[in-house]
C-alpha positions in Angstrom: -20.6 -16.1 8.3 -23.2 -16.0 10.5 -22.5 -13.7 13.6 -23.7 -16.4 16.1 -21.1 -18.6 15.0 -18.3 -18.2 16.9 -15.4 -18.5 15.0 -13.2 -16.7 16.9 -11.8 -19.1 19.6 -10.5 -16.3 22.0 -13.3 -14.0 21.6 -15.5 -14.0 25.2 -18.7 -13.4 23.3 -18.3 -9.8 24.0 -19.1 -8.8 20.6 -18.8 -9.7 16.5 -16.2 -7.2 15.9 -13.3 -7.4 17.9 -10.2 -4.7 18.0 -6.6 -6.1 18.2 -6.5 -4.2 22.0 -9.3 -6.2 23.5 -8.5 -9.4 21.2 -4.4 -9.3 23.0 -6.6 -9.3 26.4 -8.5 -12.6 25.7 -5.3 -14.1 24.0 -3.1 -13.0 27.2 -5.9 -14.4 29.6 -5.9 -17.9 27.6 -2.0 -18.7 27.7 -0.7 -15.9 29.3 2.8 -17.9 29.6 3.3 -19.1 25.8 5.7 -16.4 23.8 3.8 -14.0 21.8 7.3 -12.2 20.3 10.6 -13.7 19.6 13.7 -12.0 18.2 16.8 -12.8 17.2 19.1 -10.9 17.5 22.3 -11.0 15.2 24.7 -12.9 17.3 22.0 -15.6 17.7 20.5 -14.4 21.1 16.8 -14.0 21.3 14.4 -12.0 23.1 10.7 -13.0 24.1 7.9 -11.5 25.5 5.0 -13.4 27.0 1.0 -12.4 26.3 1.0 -11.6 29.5 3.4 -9.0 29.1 2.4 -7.9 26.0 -0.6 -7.1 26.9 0.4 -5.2 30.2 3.1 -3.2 28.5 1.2 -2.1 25.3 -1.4 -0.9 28.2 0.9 0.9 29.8 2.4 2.8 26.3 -1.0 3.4 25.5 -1.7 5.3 28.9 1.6 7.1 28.0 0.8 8.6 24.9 -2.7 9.6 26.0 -0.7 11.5 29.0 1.4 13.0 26.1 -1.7 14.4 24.0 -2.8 11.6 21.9 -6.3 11.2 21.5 -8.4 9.1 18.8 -7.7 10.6 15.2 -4.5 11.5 16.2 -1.6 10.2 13.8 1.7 9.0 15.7 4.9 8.0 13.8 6.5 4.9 14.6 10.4 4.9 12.7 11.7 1.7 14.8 13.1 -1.3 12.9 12.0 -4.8 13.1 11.4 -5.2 16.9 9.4 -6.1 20.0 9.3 -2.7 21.0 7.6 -2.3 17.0 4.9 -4.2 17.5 4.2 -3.1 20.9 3.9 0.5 19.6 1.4 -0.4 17.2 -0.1 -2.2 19.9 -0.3 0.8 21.9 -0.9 3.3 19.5 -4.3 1.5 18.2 -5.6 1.0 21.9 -5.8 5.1 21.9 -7.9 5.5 18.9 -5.1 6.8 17.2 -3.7 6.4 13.3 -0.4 4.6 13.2 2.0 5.8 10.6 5.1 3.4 10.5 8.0 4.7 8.6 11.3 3.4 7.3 14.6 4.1 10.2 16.1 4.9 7.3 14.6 7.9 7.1 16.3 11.1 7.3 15.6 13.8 9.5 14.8 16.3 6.7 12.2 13.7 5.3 10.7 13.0 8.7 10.3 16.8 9.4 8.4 16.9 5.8 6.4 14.3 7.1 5.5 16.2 10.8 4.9 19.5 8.5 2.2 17.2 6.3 0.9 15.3 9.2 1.2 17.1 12.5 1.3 14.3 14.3 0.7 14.0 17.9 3.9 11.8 18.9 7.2 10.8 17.3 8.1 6.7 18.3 11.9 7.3 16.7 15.6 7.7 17.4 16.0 10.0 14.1 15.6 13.9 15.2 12.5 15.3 15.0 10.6 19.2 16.1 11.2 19.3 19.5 7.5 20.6 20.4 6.7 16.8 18.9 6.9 14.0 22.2 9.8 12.1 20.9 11.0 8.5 22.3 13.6 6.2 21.2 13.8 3.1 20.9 15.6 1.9 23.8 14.0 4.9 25.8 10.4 3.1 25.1 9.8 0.7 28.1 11.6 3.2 30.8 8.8 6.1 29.7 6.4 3.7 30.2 7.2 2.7 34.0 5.0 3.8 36.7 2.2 3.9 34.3 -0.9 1.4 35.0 -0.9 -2.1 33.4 -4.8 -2.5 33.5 -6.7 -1.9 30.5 -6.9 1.2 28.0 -10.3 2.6 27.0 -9.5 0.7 23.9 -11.5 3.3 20.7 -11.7 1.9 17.6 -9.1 3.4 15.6 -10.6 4.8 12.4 -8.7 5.7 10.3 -6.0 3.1 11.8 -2.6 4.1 9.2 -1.5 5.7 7.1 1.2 3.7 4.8 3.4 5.4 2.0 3.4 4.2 -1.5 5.9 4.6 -4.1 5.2 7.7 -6.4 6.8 8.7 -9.8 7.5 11.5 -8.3 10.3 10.4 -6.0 8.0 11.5 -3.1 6.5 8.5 -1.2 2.7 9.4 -1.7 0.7 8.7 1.7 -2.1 6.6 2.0 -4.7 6.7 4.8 -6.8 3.6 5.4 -10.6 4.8 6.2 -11.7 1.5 7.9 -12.7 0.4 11.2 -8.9 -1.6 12.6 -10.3 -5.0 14.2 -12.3 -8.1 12.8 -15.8 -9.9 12.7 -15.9 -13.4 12.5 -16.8 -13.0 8.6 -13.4 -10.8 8.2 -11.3 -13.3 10.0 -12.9 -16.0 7.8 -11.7 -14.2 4.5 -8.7 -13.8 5.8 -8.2 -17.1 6.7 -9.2 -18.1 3.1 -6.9 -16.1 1.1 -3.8 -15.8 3.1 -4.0 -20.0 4.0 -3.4 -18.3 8.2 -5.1 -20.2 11.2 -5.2 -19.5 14.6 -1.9 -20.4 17.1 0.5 -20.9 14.1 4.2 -19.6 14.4 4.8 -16.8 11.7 7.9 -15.9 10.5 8.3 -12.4 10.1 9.7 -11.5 6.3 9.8 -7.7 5.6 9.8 -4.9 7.2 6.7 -3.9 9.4 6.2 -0.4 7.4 5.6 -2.1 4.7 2.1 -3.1 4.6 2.0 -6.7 3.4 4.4 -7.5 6.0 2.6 -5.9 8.7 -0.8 -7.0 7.9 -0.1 -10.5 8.4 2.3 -10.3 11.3 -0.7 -8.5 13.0 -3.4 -10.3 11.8 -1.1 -13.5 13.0 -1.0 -11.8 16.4 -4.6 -11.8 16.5 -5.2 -15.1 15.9 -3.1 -16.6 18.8 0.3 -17.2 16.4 3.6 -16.3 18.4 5.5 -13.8 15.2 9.3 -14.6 14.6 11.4 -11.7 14.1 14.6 -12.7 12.0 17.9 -10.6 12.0 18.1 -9.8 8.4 16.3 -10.9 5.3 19.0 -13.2 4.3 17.9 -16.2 2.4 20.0 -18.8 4.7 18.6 -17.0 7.7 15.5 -17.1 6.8 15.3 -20.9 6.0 17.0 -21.5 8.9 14.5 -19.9 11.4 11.9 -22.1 9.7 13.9 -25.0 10.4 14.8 -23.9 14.3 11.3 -22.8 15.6 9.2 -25.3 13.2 7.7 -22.2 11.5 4.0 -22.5 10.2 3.8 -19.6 8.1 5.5 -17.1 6.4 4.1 -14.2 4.0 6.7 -13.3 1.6 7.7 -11.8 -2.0 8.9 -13.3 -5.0 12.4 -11.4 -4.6 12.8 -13.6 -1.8 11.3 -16.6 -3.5 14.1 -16.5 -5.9 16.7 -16.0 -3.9 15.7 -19.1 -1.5 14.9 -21.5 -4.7 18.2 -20.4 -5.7 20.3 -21.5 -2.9 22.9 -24.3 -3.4 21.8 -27.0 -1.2 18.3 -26.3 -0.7 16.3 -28.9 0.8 12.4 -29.8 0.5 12.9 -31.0 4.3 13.5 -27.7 5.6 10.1 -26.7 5.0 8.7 -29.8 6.4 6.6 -27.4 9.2 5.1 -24.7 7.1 1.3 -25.2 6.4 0.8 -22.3 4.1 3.1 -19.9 2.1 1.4 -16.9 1.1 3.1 -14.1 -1.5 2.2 -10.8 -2.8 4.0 -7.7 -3.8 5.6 -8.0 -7.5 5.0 -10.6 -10.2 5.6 -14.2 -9.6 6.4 -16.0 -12.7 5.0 -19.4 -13.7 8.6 -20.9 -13.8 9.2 -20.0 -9.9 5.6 -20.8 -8.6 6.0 -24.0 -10.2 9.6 -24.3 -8.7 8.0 -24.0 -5.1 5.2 -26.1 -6.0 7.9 -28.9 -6.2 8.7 -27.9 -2.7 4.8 -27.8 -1.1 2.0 -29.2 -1.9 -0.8 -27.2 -4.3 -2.6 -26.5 -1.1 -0.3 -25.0 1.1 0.9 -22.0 -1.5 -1.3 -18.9 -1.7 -1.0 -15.7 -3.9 -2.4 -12.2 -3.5 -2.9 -9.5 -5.8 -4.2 -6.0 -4.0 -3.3 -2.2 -4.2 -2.5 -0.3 -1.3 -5.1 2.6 -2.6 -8.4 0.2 -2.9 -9.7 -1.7 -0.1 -9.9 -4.9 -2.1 -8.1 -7.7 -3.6 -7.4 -11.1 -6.1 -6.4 -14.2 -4.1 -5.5 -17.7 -5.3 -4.0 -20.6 -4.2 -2.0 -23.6 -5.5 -4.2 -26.4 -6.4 -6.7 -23.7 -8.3 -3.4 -21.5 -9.2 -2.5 -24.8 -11.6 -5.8 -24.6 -13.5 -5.4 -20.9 -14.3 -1.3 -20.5 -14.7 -0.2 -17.4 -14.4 -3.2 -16.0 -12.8 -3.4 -13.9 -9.3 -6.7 -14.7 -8.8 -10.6 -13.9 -8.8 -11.7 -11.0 -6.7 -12.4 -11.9 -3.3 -14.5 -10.2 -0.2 -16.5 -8.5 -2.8 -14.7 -6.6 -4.9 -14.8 -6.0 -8.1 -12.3 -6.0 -11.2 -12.1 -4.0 -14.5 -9.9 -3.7 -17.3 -10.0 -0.7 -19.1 -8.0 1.2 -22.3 -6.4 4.8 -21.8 -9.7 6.2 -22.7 -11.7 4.7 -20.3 -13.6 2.0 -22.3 -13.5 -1.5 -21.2 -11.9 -4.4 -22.3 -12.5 -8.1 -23.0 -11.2 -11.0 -22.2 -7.3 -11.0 -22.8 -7.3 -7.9 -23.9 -4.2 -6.6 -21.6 -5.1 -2.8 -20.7 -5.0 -0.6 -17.0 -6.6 -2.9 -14.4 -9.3 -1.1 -12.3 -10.3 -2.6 -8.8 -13.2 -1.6 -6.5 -13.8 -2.2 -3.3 -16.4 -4.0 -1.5 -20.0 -2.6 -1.2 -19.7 -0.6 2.4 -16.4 -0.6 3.1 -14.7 2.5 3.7 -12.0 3.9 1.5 -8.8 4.3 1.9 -7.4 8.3 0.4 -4.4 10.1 -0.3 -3.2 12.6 2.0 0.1 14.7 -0.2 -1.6 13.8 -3.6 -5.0 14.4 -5.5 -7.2 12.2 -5.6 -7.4 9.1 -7.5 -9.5 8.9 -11.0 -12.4 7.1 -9.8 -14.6 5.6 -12.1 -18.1 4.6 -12.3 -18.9 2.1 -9.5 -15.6 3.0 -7.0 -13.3 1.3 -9.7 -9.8 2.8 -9.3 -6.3 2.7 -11.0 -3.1 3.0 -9.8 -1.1 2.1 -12.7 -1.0 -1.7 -13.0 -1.8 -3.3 -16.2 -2.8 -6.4 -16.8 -6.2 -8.7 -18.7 -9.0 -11.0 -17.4 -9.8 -14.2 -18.8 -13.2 -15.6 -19.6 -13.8 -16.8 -16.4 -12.7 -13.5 -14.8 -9.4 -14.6 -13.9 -6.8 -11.5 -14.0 -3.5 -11.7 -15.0 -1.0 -8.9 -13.6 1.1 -7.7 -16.4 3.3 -5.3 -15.1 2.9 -1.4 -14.2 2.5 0.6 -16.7 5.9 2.8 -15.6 7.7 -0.3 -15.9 6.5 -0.8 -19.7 9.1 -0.2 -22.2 9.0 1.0 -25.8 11.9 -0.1 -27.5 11.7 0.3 -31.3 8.2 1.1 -31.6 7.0 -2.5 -29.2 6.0 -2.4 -25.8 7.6 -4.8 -23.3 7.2 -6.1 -19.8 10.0 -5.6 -17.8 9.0 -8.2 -15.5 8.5 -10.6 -18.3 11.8 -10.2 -19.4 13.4 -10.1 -15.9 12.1 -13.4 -15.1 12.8 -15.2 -18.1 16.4 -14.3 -17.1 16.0 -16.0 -13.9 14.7 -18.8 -15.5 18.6 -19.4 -16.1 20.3 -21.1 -12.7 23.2 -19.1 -13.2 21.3 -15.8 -12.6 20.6 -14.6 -9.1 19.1 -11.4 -9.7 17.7 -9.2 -12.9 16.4 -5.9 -13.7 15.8 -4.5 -17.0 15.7 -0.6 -17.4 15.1 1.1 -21.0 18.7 3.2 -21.5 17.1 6.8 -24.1 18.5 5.6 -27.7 18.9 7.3 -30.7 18.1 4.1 -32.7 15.7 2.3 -30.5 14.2 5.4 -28.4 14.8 3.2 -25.6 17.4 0.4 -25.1 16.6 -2.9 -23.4 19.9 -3.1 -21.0 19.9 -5.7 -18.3 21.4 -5.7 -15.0 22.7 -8.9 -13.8 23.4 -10.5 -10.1 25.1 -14.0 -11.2 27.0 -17.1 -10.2 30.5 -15.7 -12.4 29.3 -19.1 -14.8 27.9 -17.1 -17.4 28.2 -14.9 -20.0 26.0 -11.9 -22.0 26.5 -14.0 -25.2 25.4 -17.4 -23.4 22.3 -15.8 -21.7 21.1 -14.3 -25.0 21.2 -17.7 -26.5 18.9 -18.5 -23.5 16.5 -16.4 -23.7 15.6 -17.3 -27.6 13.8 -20.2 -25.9 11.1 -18.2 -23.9 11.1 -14.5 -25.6 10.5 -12.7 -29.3 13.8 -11.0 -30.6 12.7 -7.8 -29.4 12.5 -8.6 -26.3 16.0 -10.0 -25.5 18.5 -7.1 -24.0 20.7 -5.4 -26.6 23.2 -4.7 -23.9 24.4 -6.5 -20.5 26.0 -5.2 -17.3 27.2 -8.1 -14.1 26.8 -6.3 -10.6 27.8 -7.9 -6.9 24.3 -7.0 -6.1 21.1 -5.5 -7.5 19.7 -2.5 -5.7 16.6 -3.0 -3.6 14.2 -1.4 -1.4 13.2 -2.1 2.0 10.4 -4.0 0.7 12.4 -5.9 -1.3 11.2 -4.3 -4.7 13.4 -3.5 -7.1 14.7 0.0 -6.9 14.4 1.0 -10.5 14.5 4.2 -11.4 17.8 4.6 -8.9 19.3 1.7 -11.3 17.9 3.4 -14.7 19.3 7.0 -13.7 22.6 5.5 -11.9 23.3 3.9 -15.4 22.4 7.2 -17.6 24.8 8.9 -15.4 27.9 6.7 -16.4 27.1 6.7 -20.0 25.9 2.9 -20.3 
């Protein structure tokens, strides 16, 4: 888009590029009034905070931690839950020039000092303990250090790099990510945005993972900058969930397909209830053409959007609904210029449906992101990069997300999907919840075993005969386990190799 055209209704004409800092000025001084943060808490209260005094008390954090010692390129730790004090740390920590580094309050205080060791950051947002020659404030501590502090503007320096998010390693050991671009948008940025995740400006978003987490947090701050006023639910629970959408006429909601199931599965679920929303966008984990379809009996083709994206390449696949049914099962073409590539173990590249390690580049001058705790990715020719995900293109250049290649099982000499197999269970309306984990066999090298989250109305024998209908013999479980509940991550994602090793242990 043309940088004369102002697409950007808040903007002042200050400027193309626009941080989130100066972008929370021109949204407080347009409707300083209107609610920018609401949450609810458990017992059904809520909390709000204006624009206004958003914008005053992220100023006045800001001039806080630059008192403490933070300066631009300095990282600071933010280990607070779901919250208003959350976002206005973020807020705050950004308006310095600073990296923010959100991290799970279930941390422990042995990991967080690992993390202070690595990083060195220059403050510690948290109630968990951390090296006292690190400023440290708690939650509930936040707005009181703040006081006395001035409420005008911040210097407001680009933050680059802008945070540093941790991704799931083999290792056990989250590996840590730093994101080498610019935090802010152009018109042209908010414009893609708009395009792939279905957002607009002033909508109500309803928050649905944890902020740490970097799907989660990239919309509910991109939502922010747009005008939107960002919901913050108790828990995750399906019911709550649908019933914040139905309270506060919620507009739009970026999600996972762990949650997708669990709402499509609840007794009593009504298309009504989502009568408001004007765009659900997922991401995170493979969404199955059984369950996309199931929501697209709920919204209309238009109003669903999927993304595909790794956390270690500035770059994604995007589709939505109405193109999603003329390309089933796909995640999308490349979108803001990047590039895909499907490659074998050696290297070589692949055609069309030939499933192999999918390789994604970023766009052409865009920085990149890097690891901090681990060596560098394998980069090949052009920027393309791996991560582990496996998947095929089709002849338009449509890709298809497989699974990850540490979640590929070889049972009996044939490779299989766990995710294929996981959601051909849930195909069945008695099952809640699935994983499938590969058991060491002496027969089969490794055992198909499923894990199972159901309604009590079926049986390992019944669901076998069930899944003859959508998968090959060897596909099918050999052995079955029911659970009260499925262990998860924060994010939502399945928690496997806890469930694989907890199994081994007790001689499954």
């Amino acid at each position: 888009m043309a940088v004369n055209v102002r697409l950007n209704r808040y903007n002042l004409g200050a400027g193309d590029f626009v941080t989130p800092g100066m972008q929370l000025h021109y949204v407080a001084e347009a409707k300083p009034d209107e609610p920018a943060v609401i949450r609810i808490h458990s017992d059904g209260s809520e909390e709000r905070i204006s624009w206004s005094e958003l914008d005053k008390l992220t100023n006045q954090m800001a001039w806080m931690l630059m008192d403490k010692g933070v300066r631009p390129d300095s990282t600071v730790l933010v280990s607070y839950p779901n919250s208003i004090e959350h976002i206005c740390a973020n807020y705050a920590i950004w308006k310095t020039g600073a990296c923010y580094m959100p991290v799970s309050c279930r941390t422990s205080a042995e990991e967080l000092l690992e993390l202070q060791t690595l990083l060195s950051p220059a403050a510690a947002l948290t109630d968990i303990d951390v090296d006292e020659k690190v400023f440290k404030c708690g939650m509930d501590e936040l707005r009181e250090a703040c006081s006395g502090y001035p409420e005008d503007m911040t210097p407001d320096v680009i933050s680059n790099p802008n945070i540093i998010n941790a991704s799931g390693g083999s290792t056990g050991k989250p590996k840590l990510i730093r994101q080498k671009i610019p935090c802010g948008h152009s018109d042209g940025s908010l414009k893609s945005w708009f395009d792939v995740s279905g957002m607009d400006f002033d909508q109500i978003q309803l928050l649905a993972g944890p902020l740490f987490h970097g799907a989660p947090h990239i919309a509910a701050m991109n939502g922010l900058f747009t005008g939107g006023t960002l919901i913050l639910p108790p828990s995750l629970c399906p019911d709550i969930l649908v019933e914040c959408v139905e309270k506060y006429k919620v507009q739009f909601i970026q999600t996972v397909p762990t949650l997708m199931h669990r709402i499509i599965k609840m007794a009593g679920l009504k298309k009504e209830s989502f009568a408001s929303l004007q765009a659900l966008c997922h991401t995170g984990g493979v969404c199955s053409e059984w369950l996309k379809r199931a929501w697209l009996e709920i919204l209309p083709p238009e109003k669903i959007y999927e993304m595909y994206s790794m956390t270690e390449v500035i770059g994604m696949c995007a589709i939505r609904g109405d193109e999603w049914l003329r390309h089933p099962g796909s995640v999308g073409l490349p979108q803001y210029g990047s590039k895909i590539s499907i490659r074998d173990c050696d290297g070589k590249e692949l055609g069309p449906y030939e499933v192999g390690n999918i390789y994604m580049s970023p766009p052409a001058g865009f920085f990149y992101t890097e690891y901090i705790n681990e060596r560098p990715l394998n980069t090949l020719d052009d920027n393309f990069r791996s991560v582990g995900d496996m998947g095929y293109v089709d002849s338009e250049g449509y890709l298809y997300f497989a699974d990850r290649r540490s979640d590929m099982i070889v049972t009996g000499g044939e490779n299989v999907f766990a995710a294929e197999v996981e959601n051909a269970m849930l195909r069945d309306p008695h099952v809640l919840d699935a994983v499938v984990v590969g058991i060491p066999d002496a027969e089969w090298g490794r055992r198909l075993h499923a894990v199972l989250e159901t309604d009590g109305q079926i049986d390992a024998a019944e669901l076998k005969s069930f899944l003859k209908q959508f998968l090959l013999p060897y596909k099918i479980p050999k052995t079955y386990e029911f659970v009260k509940r499925i262990k998860r991550k924060e994010n939502g994602k399945i928690a496997r190799d806890e469930v694989l090793n907890d199994c081994i242990a007790r001689g499954v």
